[in-house]
N, CA, C and O atoms as a DFTB+ gen file, in Angstrom:
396 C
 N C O
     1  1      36.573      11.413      50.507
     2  2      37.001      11.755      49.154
     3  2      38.063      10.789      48.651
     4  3      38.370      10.520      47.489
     5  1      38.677      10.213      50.097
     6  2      39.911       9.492      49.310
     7  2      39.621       8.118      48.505
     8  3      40.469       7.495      47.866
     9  1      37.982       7.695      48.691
    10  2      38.001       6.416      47.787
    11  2      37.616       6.847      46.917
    12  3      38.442       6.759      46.008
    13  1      36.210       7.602      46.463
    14  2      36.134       8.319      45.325
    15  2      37.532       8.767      43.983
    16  3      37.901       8.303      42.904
    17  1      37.914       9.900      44.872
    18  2      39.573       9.966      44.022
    19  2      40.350       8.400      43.804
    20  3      40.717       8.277      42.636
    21  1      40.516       7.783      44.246
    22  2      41.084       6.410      43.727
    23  2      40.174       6.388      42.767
    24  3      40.499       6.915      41.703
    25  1      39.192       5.950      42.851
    26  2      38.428       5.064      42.002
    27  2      38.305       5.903      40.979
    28  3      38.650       5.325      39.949
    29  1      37.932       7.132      40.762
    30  2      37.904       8.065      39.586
    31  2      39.089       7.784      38.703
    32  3      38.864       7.454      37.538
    33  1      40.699       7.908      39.265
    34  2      41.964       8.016      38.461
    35  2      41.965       6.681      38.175
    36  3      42.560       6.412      37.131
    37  1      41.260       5.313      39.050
    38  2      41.964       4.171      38.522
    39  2      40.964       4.131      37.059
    40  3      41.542       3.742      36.044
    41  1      39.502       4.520      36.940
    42  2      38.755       4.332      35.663
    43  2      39.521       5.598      34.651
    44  3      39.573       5.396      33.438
    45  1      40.122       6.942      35.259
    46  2      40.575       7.343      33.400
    47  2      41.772       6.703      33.294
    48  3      42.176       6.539      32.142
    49  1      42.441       6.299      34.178
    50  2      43.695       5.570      33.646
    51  2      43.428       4.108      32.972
    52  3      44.248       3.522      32.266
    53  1      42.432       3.739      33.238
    54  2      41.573       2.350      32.497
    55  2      41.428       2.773      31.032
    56  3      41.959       2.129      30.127
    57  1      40.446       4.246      30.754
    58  2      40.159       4.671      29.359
    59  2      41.147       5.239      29.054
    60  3      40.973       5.337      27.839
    61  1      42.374       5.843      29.324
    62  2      43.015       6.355      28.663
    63  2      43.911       5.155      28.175
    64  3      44.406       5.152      27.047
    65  1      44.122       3.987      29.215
    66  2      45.430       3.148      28.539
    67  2      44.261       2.454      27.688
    68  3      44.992       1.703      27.043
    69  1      43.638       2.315      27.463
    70  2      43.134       1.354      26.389
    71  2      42.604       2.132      25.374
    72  3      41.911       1.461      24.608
    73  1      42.685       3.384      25.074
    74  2      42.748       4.174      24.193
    75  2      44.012       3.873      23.737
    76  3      44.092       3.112      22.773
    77  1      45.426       4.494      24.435
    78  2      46.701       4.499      23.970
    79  2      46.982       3.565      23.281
    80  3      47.428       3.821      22.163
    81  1      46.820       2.119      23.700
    82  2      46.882       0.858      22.723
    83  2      46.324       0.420      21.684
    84  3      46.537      -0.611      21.045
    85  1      44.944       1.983      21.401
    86  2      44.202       1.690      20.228
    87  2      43.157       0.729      20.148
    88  3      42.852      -0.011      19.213
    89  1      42.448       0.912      21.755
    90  2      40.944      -0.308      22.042
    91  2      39.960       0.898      22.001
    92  3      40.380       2.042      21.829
    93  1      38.698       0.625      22.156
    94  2      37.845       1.203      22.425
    95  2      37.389       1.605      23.809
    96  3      37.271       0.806      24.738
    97  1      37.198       2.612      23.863
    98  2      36.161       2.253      25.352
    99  2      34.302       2.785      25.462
   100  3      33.684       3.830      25.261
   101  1      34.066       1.815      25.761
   102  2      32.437       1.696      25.834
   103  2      31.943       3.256      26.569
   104  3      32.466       4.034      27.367
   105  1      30.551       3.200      25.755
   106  2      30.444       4.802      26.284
   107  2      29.837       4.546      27.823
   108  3      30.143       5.296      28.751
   109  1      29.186       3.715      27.943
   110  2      28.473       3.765      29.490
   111  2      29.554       3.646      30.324
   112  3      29.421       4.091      31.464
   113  1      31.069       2.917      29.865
   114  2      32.105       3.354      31.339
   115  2      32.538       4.823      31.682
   116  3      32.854       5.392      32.726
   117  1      32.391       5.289      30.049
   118  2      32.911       7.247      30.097
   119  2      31.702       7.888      30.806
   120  3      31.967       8.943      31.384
   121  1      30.332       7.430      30.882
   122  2      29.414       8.126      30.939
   123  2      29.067       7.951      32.540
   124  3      28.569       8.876      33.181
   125  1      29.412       6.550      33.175
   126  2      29.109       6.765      34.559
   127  2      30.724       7.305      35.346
   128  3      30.849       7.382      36.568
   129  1      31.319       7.479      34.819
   130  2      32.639       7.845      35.245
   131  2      32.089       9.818      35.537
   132  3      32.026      10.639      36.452
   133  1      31.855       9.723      34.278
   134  2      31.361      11.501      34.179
   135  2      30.352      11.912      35.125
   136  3      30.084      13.075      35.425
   137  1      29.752      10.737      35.621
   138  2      28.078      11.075      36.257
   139  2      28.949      11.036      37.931
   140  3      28.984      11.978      38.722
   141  1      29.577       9.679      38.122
   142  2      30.725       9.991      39.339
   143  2      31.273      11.600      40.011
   144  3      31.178      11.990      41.175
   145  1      31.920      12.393      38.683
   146  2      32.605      13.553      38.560
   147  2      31.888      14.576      39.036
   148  3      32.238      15.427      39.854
   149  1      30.314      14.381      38.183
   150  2      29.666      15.338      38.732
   151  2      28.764      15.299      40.000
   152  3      28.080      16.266      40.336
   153  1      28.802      14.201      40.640
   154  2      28.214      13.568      41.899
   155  2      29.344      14.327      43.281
   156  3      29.169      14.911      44.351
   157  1      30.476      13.884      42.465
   158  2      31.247      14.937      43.651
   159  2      31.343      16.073      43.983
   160  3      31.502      16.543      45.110
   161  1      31.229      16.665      42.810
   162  2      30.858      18.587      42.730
   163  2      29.642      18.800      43.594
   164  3      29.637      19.586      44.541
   165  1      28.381      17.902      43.145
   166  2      27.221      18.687      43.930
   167  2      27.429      18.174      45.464
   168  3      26.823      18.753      46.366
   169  1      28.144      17.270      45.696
   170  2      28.253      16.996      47.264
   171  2      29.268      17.615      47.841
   172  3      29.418      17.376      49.039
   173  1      30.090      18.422      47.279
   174  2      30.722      19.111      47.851
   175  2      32.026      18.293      48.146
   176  3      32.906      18.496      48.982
   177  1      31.915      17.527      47.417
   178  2      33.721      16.799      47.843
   179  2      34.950      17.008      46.880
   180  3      36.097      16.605      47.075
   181  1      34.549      17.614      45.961
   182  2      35.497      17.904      44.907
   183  2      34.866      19.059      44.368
   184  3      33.658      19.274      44.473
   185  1      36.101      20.189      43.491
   186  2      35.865      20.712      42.477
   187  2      36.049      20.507      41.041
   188  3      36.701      19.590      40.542
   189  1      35.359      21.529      40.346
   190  2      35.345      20.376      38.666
   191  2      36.782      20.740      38.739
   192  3      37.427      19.725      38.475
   193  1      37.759      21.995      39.043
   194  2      38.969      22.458      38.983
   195  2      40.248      20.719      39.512
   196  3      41.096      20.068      38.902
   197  1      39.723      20.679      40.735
   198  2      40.411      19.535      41.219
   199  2      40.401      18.166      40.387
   200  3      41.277      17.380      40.025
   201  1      39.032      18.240      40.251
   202  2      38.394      16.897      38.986
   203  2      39.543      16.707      38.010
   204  3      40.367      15.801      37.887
   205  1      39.258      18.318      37.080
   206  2      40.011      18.257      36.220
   207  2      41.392      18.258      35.912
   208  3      41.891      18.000      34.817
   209  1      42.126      18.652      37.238
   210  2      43.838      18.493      37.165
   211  2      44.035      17.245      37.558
   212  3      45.156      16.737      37.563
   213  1      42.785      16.527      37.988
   214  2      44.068      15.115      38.631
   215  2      43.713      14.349      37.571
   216  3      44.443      13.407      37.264
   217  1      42.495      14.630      36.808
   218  2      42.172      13.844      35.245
   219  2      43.515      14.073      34.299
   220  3      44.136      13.169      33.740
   221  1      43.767      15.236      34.258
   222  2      44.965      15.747      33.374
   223  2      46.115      15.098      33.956
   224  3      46.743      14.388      33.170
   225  1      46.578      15.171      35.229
   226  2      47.561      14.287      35.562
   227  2      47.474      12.731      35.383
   228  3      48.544      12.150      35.567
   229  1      46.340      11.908      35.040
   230  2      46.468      10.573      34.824
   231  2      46.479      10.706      33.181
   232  3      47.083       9.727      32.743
   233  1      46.077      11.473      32.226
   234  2      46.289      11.848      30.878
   235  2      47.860      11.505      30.581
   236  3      48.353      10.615      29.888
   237  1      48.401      12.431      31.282
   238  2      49.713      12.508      31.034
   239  2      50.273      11.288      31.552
   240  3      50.707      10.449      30.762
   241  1      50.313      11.080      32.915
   242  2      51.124       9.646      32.998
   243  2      50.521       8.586      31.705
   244  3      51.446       8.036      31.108
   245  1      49.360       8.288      31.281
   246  2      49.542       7.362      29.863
   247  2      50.378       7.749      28.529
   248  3      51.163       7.072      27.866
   249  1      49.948       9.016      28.382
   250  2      50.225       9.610      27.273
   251  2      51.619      10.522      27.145
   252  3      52.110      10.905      26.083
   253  1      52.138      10.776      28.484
   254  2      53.215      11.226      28.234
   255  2      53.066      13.365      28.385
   256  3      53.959      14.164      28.668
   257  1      52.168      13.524      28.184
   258  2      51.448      14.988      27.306
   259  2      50.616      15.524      28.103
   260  3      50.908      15.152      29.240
   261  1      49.642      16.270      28.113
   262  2      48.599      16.916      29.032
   263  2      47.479      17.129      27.757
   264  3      47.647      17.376      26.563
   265  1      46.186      16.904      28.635
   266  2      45.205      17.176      27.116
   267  2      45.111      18.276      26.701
   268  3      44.183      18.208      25.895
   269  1      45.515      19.392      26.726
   270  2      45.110      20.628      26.074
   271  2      46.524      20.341      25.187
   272  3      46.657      20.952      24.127
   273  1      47.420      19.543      25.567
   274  2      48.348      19.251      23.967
   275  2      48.206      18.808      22.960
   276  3      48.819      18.985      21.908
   277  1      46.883      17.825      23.367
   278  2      46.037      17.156      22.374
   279  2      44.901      17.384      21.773
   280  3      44.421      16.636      20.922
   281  1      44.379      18.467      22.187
   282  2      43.280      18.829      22.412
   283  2      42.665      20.386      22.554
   284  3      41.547      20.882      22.698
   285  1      44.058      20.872      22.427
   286  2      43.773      22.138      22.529
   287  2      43.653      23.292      23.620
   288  3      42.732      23.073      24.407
   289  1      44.310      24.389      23.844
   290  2      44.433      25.249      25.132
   291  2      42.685      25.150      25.877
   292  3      42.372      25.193      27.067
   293  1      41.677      24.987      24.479
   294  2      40.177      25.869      24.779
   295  2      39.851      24.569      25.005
   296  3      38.640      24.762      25.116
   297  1      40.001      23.104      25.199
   298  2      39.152      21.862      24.936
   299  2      38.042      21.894      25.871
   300  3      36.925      21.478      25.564
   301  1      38.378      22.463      27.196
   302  2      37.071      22.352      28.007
   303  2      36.143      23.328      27.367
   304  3      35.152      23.488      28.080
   305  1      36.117      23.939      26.425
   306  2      34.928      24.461      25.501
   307  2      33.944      24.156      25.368
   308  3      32.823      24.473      25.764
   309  1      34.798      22.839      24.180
   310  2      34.485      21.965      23.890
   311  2      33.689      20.465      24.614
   312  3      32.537      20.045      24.501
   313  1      34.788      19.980      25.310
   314  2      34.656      19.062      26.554
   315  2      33.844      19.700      27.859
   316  3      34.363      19.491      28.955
   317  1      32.869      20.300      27.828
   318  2      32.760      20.798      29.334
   319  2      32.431      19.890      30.264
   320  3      31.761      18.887      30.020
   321  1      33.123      20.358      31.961
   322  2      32.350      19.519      32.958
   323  2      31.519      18.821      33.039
   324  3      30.533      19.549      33.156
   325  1      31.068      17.386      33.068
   326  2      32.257      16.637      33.247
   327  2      32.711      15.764      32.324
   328  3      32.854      14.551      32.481
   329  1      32.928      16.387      31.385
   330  2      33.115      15.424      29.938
   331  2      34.492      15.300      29.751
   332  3      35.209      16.271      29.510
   333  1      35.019      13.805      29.880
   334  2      36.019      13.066      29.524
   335  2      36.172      13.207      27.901
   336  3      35.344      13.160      26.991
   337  1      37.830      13.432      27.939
   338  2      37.957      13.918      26.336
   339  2      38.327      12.084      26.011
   340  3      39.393      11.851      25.440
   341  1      38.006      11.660      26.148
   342  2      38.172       9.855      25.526
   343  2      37.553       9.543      24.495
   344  3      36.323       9.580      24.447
   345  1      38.399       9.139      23.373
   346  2      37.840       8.801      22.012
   347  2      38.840       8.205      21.739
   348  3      39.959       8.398      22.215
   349  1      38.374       7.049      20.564
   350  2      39.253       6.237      20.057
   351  2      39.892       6.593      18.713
   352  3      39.161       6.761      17.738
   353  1      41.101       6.704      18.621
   354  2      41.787       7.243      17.051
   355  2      40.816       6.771      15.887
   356  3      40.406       5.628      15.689
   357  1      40.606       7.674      15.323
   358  2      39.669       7.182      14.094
   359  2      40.552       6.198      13.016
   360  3      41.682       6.415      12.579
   361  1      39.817       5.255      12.788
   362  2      40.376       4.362      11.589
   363  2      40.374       4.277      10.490
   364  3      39.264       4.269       9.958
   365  1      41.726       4.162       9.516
   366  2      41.925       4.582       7.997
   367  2      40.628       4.249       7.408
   368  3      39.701       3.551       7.820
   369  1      40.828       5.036       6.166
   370  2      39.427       4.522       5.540
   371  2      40.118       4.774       4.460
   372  3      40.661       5.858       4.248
   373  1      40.160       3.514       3.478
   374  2      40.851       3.288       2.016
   375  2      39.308       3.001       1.502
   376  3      38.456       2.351       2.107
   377  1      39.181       3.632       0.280
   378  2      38.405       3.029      -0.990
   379  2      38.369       2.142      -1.375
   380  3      39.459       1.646      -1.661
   381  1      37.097       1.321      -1.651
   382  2      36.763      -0.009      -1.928
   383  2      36.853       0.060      -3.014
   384  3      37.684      -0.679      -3.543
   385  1      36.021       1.003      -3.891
   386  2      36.117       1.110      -5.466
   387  2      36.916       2.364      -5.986
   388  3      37.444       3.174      -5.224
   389  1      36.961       2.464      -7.706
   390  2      37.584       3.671      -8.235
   391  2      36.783       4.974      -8.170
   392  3      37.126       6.131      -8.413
   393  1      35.486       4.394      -7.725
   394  2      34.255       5.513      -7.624
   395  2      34.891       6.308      -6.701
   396  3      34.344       7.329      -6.285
């Protein structure tokens, strides 16, 4: 489990700091990251519970915060297992015309 867990926290700490700085991150890194997450559940080396607190603990070391601060008490509702809440701040959108 212990390379798995590395390698899991070093990729959300990858999407989360390049979120924080306002980059994008490509969906196939969120998407095999997620497929990772759930590879460990069915093998029995992790729970989504474990998954999800040490995800929340690399959240916070970028961000300072925990995601349900950002995101809401209910986000795994929303977000379920194993869905990474990673998105990029949406960008202003000023009017081109008076229309």
């Amino acid at each position: 489990m212990q390379v798995l867990e590395t390698e899991l926290e070093q990729r959300w700490h990858t999407m989360f700091s390049a979120l924080a700085e306002g980059d994008d991150v490509a969906p196939a890194q969120r998407l095999r990251t997620e497929g990772m997450m759930e590879a460990a559940v069915l093998m029995s080396i992790a729970t989504p519970e474990s998954l999800t607190g040490a995800m929340d603990r690399c959240y916070q070391s970028v961000y300072g915060r925990g995601i349900a601060q950002d995101f809401g008490e209910d986000w795994q509702d929303f977000f379920t297992f194993p869905q990474i809440p990673a998105m990029a701040k949406r960008a202003p959108v000023y009017p081109s015309t008076k229309d």
